[in-house]
C-alpha positions in Angstrom: 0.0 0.0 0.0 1.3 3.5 -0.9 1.8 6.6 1.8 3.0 9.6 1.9 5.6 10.8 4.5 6.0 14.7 5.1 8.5 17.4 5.2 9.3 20.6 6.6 11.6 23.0 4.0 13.0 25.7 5.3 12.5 29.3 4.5 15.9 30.2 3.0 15.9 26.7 1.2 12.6 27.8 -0.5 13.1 31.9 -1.5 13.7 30.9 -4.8 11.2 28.5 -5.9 8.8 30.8 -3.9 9.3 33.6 -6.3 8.6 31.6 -8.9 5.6 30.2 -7.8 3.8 33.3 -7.1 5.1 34.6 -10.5 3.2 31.6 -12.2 0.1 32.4 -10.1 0.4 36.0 -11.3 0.6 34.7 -15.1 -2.4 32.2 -14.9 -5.0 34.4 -12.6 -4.3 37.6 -15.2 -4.8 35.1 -18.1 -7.7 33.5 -16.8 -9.2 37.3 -15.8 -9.0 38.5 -19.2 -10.4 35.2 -20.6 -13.3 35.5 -18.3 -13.7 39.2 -19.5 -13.5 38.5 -22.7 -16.4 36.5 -23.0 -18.3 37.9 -20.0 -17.9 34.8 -18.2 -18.3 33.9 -14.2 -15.5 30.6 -14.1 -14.1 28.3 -15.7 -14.7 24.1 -15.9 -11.5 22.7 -16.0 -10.0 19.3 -15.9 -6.1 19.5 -15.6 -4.9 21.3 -18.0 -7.8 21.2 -19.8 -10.2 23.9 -20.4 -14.2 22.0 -21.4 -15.8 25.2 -20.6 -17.2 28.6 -19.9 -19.5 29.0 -16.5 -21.9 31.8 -16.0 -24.2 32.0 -12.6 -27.0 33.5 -14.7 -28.2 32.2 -18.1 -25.9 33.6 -20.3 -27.2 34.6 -24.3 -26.5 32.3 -27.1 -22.5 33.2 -28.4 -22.0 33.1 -32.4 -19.4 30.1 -32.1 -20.4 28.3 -28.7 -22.5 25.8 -27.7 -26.2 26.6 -26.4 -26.3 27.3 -22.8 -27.1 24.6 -20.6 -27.7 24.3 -16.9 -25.7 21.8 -15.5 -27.5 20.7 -12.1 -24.1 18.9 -10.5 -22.2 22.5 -10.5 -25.1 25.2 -10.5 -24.1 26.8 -13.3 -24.6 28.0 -17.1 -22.3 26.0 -19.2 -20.9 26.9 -23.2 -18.3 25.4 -25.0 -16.7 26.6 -27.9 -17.7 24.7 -31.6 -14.6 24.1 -33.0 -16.0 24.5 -36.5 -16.9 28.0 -36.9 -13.5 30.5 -36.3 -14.7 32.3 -33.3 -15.0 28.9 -32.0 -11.4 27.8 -32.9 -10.1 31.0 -31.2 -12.2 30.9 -28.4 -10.6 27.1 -28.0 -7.3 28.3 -28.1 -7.7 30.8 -25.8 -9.0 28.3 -23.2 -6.2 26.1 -24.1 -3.3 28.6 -23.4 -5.3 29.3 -19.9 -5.7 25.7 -18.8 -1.7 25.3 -19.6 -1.0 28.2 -17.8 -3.2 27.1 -14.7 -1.6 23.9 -14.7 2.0 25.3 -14.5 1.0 27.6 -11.5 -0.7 24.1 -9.4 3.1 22.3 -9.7 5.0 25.3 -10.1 6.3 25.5 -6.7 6.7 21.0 -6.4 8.9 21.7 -10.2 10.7 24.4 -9.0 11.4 22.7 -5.0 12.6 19.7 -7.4 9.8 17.0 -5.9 7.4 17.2 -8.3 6.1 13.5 -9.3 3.8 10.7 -8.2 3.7 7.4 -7.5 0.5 4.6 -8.8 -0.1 2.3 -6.2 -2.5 0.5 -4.3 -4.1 2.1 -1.6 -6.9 1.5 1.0 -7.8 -1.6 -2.4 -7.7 0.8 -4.9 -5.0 1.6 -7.5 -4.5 5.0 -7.4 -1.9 8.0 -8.2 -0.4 9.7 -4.9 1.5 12.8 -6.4 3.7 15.5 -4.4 2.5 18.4 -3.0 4.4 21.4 -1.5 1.9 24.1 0.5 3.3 27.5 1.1 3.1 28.4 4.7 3.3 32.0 5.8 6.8 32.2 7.0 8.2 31.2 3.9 8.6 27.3 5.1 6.8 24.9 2.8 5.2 21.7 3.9 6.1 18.4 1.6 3.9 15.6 1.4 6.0 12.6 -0.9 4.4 9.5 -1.9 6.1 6.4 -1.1 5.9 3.1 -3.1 5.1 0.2 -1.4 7.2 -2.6 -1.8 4.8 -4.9 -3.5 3.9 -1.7 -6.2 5.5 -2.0 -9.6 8.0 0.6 -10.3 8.3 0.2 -14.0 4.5 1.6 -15.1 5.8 5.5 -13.1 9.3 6.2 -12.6 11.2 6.6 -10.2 9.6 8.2 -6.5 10.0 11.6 -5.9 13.1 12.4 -3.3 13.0 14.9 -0.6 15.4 17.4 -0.7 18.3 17.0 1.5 17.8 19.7 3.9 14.1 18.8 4.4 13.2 17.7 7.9 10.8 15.3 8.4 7.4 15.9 10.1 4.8 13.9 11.3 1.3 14.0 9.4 -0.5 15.7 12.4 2.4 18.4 12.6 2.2 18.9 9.2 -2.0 19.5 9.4 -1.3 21.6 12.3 0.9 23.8 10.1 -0.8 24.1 7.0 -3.9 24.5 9.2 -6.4 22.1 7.5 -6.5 18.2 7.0 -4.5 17.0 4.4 -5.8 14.2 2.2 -3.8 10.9 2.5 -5.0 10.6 -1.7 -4.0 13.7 -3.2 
């Protein structure tokens, strides 16, 4: 069965890869503004990196190049896609595109940057699953690591190698690291 174990980085160990991180964040929350402007909508439906959709609150009118609106009852929201045969479509697409790769970059930005980013597919609580790394920002300028370790009866030739913590990570017990991030974190991630 796969776990995760946890870290504590220190400040000065994570300036750097701080910096970066909020500069990604800057990037994809001006890009996803103007894309919401743009087309006058409320969110975005994304999946990864992918953008399916544009989200209004309030039935939105009919766009030349989009799909009819249509309620979707799970989110309680207005939902349009773009038609990818008509060019206002194709541009509205693209423009969803670049945001969704831009959002993605900003949610591992700070794991890439730290060096840990990566996941493991194991088995865990029956289920095969993926456990990935995740680095949360605290404050002070620490970061809290949670890595995913393989167990030994999970296959290492379908994902890699396991991430590494760095070497001047400390590590922390699961509770210390809730207590510091100041919510419960999810054993599947």
């Amino acid at each position: 069965m796969a776990t995760l174990k946890f870290y504590l980085l220190p400040a000065d160990q994570c300036a750097s890869a701080l910096q970066l991180h909020v500069l990604a964040k800057e990037d994809a929350l001006a890009a996803k503004r103007e894309l919401l402007a743009k087309y006058g909508a409320d969110a975005i439906l994304r999946s990864g990196a992918h953008v399916e959709a544009l989200a209004w609150r309030d039935k939105p009118i009919a766009m030349t190049g989009f799909t009819v609106p249509r309620f979707e009852h799970k989110q309680g929201v207005w939902l349009q896609k773009p038609k990818n045969n008509t060019l206002r479509g194709k541009q509205a697409a693209l423009d969803m595109e670049e945001v969704g790769e831009l959002l993605e970059i900003w949610q591992w930005s700070l794991e890439r940057a730290l060096g840990v980013h990566g996941s493991v597919f194991g088995y865990y609580r029956g289920s095969r699953v993926f456990l990935n790394s995740v680095a949360r920002p605290l404050d002070d300028g620490r970061v809290v690591l949670s890595l995913p370790v393989r167990d030994r009866q999970d296959s290492e030739r379908s994902s890699g190698s396991d991430p590494v913590a760095p070497p001047f990570a400390v590590q922390i017990a699961q509770e210390e690291a809730e207590r510091l991030v100041g919510e419960p974190i999810a054993e599947v991630v």
